[in-house]
C-alpha positions in Angstrom: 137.4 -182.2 -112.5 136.7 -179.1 -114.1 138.5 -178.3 -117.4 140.9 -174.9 -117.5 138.2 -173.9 -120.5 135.6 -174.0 -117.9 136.8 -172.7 -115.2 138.2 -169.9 -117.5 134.2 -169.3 -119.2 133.1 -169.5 -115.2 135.4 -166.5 -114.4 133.8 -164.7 -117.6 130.7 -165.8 -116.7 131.2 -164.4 -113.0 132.3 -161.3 -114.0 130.2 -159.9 -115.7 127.3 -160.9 -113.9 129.5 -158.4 -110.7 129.6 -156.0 -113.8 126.1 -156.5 -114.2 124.8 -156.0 -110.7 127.5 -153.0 -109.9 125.7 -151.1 -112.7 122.4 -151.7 -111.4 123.7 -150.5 -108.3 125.5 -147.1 -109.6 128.4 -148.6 -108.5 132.2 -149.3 -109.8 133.5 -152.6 -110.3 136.5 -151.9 -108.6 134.2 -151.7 -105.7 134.0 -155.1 -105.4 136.3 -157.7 -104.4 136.2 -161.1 -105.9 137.7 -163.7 -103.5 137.5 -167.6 -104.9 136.5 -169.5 -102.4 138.5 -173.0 -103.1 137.1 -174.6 -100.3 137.8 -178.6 -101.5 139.6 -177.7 -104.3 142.6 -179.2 -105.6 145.8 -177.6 -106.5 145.4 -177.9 -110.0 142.2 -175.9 -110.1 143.6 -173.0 -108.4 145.7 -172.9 -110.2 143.9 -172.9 -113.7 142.4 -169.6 -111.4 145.1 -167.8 -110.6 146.3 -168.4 -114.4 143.2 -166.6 -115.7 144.1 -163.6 -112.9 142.5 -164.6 -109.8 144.6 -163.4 -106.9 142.2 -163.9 -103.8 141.3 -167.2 -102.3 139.5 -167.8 -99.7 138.9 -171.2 -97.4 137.1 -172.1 -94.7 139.9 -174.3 -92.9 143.1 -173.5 -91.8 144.8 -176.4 -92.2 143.7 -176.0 -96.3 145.4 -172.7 -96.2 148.2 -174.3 -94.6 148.2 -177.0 -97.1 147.7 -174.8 -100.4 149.5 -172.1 -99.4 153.2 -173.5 -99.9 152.4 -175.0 -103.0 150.8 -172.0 -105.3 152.6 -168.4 -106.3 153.2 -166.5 -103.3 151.5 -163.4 -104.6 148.3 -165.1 -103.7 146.3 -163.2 -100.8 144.8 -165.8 -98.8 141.3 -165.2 -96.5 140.3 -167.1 -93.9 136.4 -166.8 -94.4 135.6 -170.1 -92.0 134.9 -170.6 -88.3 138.4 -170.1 -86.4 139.1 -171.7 -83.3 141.8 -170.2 -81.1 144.3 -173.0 -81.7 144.4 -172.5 -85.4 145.2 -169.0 -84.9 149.3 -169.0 -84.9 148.7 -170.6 -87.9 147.4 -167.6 -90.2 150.7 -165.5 -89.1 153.0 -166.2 -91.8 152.1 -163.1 -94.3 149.8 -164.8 -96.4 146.5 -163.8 -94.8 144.7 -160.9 -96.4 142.2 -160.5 -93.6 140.2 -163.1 -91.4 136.5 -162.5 -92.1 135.2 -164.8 -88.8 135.8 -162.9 -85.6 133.0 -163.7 -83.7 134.1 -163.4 -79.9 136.6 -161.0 -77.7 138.7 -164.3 -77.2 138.8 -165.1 -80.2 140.2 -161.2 -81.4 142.6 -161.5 -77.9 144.4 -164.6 -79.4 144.7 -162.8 -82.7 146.1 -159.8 -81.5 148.9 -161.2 -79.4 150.0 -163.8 -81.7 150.1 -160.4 -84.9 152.0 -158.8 -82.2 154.4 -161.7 -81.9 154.6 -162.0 -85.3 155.1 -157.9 -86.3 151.9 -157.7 -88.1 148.6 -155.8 -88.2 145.9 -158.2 -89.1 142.8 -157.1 -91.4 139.5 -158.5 -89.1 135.7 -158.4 -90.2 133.2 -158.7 -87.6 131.0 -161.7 -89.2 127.0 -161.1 -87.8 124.6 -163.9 -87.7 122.0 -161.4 -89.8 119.5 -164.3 -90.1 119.9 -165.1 -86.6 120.8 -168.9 -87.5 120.7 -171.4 -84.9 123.5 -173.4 -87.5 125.5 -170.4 -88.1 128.2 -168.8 -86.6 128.6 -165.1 -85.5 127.6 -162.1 -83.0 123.5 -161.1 -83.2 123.3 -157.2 -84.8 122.6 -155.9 -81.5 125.9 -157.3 -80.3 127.9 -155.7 -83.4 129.2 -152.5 -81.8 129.7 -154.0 -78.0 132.2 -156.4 -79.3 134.1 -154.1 -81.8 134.3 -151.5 -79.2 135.3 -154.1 -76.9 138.4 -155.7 -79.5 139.3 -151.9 -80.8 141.8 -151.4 -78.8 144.2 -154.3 -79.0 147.4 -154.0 -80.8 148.0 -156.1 -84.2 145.0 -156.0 -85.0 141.9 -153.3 -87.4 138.7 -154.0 -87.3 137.9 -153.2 -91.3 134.1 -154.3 -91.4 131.1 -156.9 -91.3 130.8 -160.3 -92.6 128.2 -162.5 -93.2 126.8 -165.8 -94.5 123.1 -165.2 -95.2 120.7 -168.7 -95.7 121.1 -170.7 -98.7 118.0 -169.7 -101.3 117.0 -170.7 -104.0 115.8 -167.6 -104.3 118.0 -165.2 -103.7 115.9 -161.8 -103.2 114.7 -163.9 -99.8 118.2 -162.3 -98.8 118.4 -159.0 -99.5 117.1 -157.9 -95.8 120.0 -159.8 -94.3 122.6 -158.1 -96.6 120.1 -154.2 -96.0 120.7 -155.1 -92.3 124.3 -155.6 -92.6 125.0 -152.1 -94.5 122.6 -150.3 -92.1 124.5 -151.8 -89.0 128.0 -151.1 -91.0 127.0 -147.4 -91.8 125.6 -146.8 -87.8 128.9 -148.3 -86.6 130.9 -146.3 -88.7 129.3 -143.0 -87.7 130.2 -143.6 -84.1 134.3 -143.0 -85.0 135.4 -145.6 -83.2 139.2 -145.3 -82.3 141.0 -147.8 -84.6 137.9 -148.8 -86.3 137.4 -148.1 -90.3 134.0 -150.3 -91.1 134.3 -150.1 -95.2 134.0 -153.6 -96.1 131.4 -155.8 -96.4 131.8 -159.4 -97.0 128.3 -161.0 -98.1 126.9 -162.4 -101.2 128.2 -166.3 -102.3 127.2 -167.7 -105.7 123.2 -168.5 -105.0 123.2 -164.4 -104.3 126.2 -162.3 -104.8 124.3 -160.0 -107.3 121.8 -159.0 -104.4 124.4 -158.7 -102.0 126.2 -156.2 -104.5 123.0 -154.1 -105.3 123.1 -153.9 -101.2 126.7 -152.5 -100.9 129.0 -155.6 -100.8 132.2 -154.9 -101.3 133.7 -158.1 -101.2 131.8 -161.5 -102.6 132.7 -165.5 -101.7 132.1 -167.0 -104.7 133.3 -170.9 -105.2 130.6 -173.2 -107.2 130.2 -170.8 -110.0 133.5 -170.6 -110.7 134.7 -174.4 -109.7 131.8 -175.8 -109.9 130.0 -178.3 -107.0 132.0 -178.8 -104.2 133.9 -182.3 -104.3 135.2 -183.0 -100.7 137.1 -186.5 -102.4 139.5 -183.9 -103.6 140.7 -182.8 -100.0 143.5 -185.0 -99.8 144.4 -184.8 -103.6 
């Protein structure tokens, strides 16, 4: 497992490398969001992270969230950044949940919004985009953006805040940077359309193999899990 001193130096590390790239951009820090993604992760190691002041997690499954949740500080703001199915929805209702960063269908949004409503909330949605038009990804093509967030605008409980997505793993990580262009330059033509309920200024994108690129293109929030927690070790799912 990875020490406390490690993941403490990885935070550092992290850090200033957002520093780094937010410069380069002309941008602030507090621009960007830093959300941990503890995707396999044991307790213990979230919490060494929330020790050294991380207060944003994010998984992939509900049933970690679920898990986790109960078991760390309650200050903690929780994102769901995985595929959702419908089921799992009811779930994510409990006050815990920042924003879910997957809508991907009207359904999908539907089940969302009537089970906020039940619950007396306003839920926080991104829009997450297949940019690289991935047969193994999930998410709406850009040219189906702005149908489906006019289409989910309207329902109660729930704001459609932005664009997510989960460009192809690189090992270089300029290879990306049109897939994280093409997700500002669909964000920025949606916006501009005023939308009724609709306030597109965040952008999820950039993990660890390229979160500096997908800052210099106007991220606002990053995923970032193995440079901070190290590989992921999916033994540790039922520690």
């Amino acid at each position: 497992m990875t020490s406390a001193i490690s993941v403490k130096n990885n935070l550092i590390s992290v850090e200033d490398r957002i520093r780094a790239a937010c410069s380069r951009s002309g941008r602030s820090r507090e621009d960007v969001l830093l959300v941990s993604v503890t995707k396999t992760k044991p307790i213990p190691m979230l919490q060494e992270a929330y020790d050294c002041g991380q207060r944003n997690f994010g998984e992939n499954k509900v049933q970690e969230i679920t898990r986790k949740s109960p078991l760390l500080p309650e200050d903690i703001r929780w994102h769901m950044i995985g595929h959702l199915q419908k089921n799992k929805v009811k779930y994510l209702m409990d006050g815990r949940i920042a924003m879910i960063h997957s809508v991907d269908s009207a359904d999908l949004a539907l089940e969302i919004s009537k089970r906020a409503v039940q619950a007396g909330i306003v839920m926080p949605v991104l829009i997450e985009v297949n940019a690289a038009g991935e047969a193994s990804k999930f998410g709406v093509a850009p040219d189906a953006c702005e149908n489906l967030v006019r289409t989910i605008a309207p329902l109660e409980g729930i704001r459609v805040r932005g664009l997510m997505t989960s460009a192809p793993y690189t090992e270089n990580a300029e290879t990306n940077r049109p897939y994280f262009r093409l997700l500002r330059e669909l964000a920025v033509d949606i916006q501009s359309k005023s939308i009724d309920n609709v306030n597109i200024n965040a952008l999820s994108m950039g993990m660890s193999g390229d979160f500096e690129v997908a800052i210099e293109e106007g991220a606002t929030i990053v995923r970032i899990g193995t440079s901070i927690f190290g590989e992921r070790d999916y033994s540790a799912m039922n520690a």
